[in-house]
VOTI-341776 format. One record per residue (C-alpha): residue in three letters; residue number from 0; x, y, z. Coordinates in nm, 2 decimals, m for minus. Example, Ala and Ser with C-alpha at 12.3 -4.5 7.8 and 13.67 -1.06 7.14 Angstrom:
BEGIN
rest nr px py pz
ALA 0 1.23 m0.45 0.78
SER 1 1.37 m0.11 0.71
END
This chain:
BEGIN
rest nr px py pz
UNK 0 0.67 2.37 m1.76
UNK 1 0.52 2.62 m1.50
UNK 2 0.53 2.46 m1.10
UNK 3 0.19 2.38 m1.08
UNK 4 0.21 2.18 m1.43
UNK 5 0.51 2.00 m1.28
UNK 6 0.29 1.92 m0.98
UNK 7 0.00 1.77 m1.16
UNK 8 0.25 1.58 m1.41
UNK 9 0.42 1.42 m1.11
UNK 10 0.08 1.34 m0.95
UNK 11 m0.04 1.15 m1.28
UNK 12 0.27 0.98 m1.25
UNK 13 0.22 0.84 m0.97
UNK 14 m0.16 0.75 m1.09
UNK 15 m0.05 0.59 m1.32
UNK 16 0.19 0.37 m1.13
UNK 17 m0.06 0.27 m0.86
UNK 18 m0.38 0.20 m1.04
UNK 19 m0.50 0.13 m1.36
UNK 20 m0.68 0.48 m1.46
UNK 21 m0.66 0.60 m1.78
UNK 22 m0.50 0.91 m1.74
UNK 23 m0.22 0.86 m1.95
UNK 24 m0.35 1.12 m2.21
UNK 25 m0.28 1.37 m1.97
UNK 26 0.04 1.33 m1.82
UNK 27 0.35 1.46 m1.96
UNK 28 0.65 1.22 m1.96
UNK 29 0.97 1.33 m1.74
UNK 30 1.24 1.11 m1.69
UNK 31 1.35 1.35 m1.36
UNK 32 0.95 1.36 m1.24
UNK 33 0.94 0.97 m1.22
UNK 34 1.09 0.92 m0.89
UNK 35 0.99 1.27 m0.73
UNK 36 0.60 1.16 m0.79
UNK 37 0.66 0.92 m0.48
UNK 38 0.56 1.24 m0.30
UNK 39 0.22 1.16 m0.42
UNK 40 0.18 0.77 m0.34
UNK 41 0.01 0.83 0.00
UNK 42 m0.23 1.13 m0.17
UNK 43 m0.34 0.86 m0.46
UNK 44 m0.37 0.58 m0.16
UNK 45 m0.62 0.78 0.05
UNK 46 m0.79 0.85 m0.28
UNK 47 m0.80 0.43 m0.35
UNK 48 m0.90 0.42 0.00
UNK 49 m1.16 0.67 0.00
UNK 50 m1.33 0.53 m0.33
UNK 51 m1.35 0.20 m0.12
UNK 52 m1.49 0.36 0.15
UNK 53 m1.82 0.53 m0.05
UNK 54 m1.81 0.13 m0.16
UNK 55 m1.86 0.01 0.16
UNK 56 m2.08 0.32 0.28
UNK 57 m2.32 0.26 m0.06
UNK 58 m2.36 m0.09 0.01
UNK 59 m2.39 m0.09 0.38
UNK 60 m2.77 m0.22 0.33
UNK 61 m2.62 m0.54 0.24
UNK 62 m2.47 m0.78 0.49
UNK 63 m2.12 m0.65 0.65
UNK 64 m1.93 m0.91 0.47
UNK 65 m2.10 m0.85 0.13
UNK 66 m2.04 m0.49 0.15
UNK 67 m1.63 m0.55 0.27
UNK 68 m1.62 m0.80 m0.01
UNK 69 m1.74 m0.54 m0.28
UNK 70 m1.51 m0.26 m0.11
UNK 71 m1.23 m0.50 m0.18
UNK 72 m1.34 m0.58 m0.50
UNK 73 m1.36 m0.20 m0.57
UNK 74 m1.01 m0.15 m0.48
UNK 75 m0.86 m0.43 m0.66
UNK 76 m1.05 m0.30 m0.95
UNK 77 m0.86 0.06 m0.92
UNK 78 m0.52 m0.12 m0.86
UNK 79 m0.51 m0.43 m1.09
UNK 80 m0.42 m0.66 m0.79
UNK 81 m0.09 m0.49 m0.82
UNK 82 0.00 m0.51 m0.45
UNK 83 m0.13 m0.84 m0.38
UNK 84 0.09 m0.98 m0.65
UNK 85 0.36 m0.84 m0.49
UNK 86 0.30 m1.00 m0.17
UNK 87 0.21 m1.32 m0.36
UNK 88 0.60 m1.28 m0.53
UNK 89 0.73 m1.16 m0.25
UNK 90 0.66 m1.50 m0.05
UNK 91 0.74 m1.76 m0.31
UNK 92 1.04 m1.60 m0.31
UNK 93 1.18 m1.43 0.02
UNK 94 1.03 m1.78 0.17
UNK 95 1.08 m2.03 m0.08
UNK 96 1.45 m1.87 m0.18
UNK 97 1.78 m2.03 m0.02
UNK 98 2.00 m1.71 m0.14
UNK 99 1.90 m1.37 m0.24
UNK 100 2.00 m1.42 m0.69
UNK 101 1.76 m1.72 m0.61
UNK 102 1.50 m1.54 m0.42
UNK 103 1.51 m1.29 m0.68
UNK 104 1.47 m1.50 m0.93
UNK 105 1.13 m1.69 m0.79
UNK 106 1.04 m1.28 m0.72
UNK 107 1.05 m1.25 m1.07
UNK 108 0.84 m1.57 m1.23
UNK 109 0.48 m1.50 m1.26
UNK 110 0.36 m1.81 m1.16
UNK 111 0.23 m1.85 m0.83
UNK 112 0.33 m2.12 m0.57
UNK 113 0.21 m2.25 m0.22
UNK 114 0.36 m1.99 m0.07
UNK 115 0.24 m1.70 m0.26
UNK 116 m0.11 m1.88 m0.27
UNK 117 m0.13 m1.95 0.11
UNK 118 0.02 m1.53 0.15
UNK 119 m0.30 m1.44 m0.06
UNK 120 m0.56 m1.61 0.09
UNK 121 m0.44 m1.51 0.46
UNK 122 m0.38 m1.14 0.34
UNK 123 m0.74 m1.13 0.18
UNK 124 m0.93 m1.32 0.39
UNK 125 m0.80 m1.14 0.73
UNK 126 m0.89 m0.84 0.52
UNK 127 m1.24 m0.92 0.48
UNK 128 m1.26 m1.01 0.87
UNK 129 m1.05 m0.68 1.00
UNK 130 m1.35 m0.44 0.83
UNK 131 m1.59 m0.66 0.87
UNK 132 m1.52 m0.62 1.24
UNK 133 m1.49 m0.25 1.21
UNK 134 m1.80 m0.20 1.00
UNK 135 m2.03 m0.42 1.22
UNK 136 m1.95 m0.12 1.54
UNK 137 m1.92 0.19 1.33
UNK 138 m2.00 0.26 0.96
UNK 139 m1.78 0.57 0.96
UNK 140 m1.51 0.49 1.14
UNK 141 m1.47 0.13 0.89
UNK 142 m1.48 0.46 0.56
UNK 143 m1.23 0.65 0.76
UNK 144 m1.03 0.33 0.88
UNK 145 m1.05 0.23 0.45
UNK 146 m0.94 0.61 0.37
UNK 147 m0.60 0.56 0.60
UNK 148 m0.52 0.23 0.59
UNK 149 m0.45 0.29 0.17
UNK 150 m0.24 0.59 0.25
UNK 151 m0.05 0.43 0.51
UNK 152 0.02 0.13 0.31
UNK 153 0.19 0.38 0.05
UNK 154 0.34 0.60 0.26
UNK 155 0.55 0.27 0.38
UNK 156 0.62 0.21 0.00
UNK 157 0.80 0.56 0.01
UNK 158 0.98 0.50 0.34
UNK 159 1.14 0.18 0.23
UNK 160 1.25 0.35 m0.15
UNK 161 1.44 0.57 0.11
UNK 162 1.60 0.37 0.31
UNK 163 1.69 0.06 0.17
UNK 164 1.86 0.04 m0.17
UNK 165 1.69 m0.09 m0.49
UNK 166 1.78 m0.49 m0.50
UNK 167 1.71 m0.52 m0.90
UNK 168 1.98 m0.50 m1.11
UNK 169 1.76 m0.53 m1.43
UNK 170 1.47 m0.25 m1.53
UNK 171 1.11 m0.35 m1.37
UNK 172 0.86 m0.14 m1.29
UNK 173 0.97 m0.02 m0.98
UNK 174 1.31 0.04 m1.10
UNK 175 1.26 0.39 m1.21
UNK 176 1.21 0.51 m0.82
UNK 177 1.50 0.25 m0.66
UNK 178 1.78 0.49 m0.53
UNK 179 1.61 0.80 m0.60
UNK 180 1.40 0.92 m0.39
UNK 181 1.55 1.12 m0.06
UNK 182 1.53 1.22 0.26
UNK 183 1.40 1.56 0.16
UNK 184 1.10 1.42 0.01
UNK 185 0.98 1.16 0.23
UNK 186 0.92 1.43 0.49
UNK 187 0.62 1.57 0.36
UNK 188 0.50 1.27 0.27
UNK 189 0.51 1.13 0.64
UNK 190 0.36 1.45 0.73
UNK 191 0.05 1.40 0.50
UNK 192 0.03 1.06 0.65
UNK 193 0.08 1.15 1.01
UNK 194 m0.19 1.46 0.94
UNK 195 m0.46 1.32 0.74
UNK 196 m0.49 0.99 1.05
UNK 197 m0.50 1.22 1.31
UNK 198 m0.79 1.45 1.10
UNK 199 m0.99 1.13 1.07
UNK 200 m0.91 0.95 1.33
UNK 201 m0.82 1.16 1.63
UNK 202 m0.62 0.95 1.93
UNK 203 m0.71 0.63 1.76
UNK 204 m0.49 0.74 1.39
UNK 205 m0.17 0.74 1.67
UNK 206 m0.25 0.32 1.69
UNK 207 m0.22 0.35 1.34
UNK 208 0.08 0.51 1.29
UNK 209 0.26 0.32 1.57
UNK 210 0.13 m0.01 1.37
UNK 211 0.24 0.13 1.07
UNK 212 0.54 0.23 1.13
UNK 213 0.62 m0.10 1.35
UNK 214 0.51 m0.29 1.05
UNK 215 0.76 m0.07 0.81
UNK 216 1.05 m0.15 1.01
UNK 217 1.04 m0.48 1.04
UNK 218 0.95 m0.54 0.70
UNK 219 1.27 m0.33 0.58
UNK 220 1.47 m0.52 0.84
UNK 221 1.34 m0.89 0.67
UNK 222 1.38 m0.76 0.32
UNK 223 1.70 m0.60 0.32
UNK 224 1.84 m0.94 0.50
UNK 225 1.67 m1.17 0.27
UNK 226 1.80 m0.97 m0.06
UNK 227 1.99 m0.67 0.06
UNK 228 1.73 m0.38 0.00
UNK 229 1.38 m0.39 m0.14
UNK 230 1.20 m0.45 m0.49
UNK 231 0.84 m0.39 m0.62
UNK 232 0.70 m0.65 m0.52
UNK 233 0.90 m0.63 m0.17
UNK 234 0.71 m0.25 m0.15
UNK 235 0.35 m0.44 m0.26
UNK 236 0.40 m0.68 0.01
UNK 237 0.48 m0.42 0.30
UNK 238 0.17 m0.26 0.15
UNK 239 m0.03 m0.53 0.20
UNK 240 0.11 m0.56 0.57
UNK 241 0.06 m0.18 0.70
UNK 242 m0.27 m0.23 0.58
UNK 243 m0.39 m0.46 0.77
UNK 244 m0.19 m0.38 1.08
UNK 245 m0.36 m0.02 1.04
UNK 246 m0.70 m0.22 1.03
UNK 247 m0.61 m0.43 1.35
UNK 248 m0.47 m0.17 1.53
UNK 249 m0.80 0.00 1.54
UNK 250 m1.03 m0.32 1.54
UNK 251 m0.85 m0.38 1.85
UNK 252 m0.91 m0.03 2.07
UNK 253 m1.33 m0.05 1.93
UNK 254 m1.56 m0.10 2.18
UNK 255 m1.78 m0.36 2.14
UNK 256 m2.12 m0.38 1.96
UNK 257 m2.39 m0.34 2.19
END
């Protein structure tokens, strides 16, 4: 397999991992290219991000919270709801939990509780408020904010795979990537991060990145003390978090509507 066959194998991977596109037809199984398609999570974010953004920028005729609510709907679409589950686990258990086996075992039960529920609806709903906000002042700068906001959320998914050890004993999901991924390649992942909000976003993608990476560490310090490293649905939940800080970060520095 030739290097740039390698590269688009690794970026199906991690496709495939983060939304549900069919492209399964087209990738090329490697049990060594699982964890190294990490490299890619922030590249297929900005993508999630960006196909919520024409969302938002195609129904911008509609009222500003019919057009966030159909952006969101758009992304959930692409993603199955895969982080906010995680955040949804991730509560019940690192909440509900009196010891990590315990908190890993709520983690891993489907069902939702009050916890989860009461995660969700916050998590959404300030969602819905944050780009509201940002779309009401500035169409573009709510695509752009969409756009980095998905990338950064990743990008944190790839930080905490490298620093913090993977908490499952058992195979999930996730499992393939815990322990794996190094040093060497979440550099040019932060870099793609750190780039691509400073192309869009000038001066205001630095709020972004200080939120995000504020966000990061202090959801690495809660999860590796609750459980002793991270899980999948530890990673959706820090997702879910750098998002929104990236969205109030900037919904804080807008001028207001005249």
């Amino acid at each position: 397999m030739n290097e740039a066959r390698r590269q688009l194998n690794m970026f199906l991977a991690a496709v495939m991992f983060l939304t549900r596109l069919p492209v399964g037809r087209f990738h090329q199984f490697r049990d060594e290219d699982e964890a190294s398609s990490a490299l890619y999570f922030p590249v297929v974010g900005a993508l999630i991000g960006f196909t919520g953004g024409l969302a938002l920028f195609a129904s911008s005729v509609a009222p500003p919270f019919v057009a966030v609510l159909l952006s969101m709907l758009v992304t959930i679409c692409l993603t199955g709801g895969l982080h906010e589950d995680g955040l949804a686990d991730s509560a019940d258990g690192l909440i509900g939990g009196q010891d990590p086996q315990r908190r890993l075992e709520i983690m891993k039960d489907s069902r939702i509780g009050a916890y989860g529920a009461l995660a969700l609806w916050f998590s959404l709903t300030a969602k819905l408020v944050l780009i509201e906000s940002l779309l009401t002042v500035n169409l573009v700068t709510a695509v752009r904010a969409s756009v980095i906001a998905h990338c950064l959320g990743r990008t944190a998914t790839v930080a905490l795979l490298t620093c913090l050890r993977y908490a499952r004993v058992e195979y999930s999901k996730s499992s393939s990537f815990g322990n794996k991924v190094t040093f060497r390649q979440l550099a040019p992942v932060l870099l793609f991060a750190v780039i691509l909000s400073l192309l869009l976003l000038g001066l205001q993608g630095v709020f972004c990145l200080t939120a995000a990476v504020v966000v990061t560490f202090l959801c690495g310090l809660y999860f590796n003390r609750k459980i002793g490293g991270v899980t999948g649905d530890c990673l959706g939940a820090a997702n879910q978090l750098v998002e929104l800080s990236a969205y109030l970060s900037l919904v804080t520095i807008q001028p207001p509507k005249v």
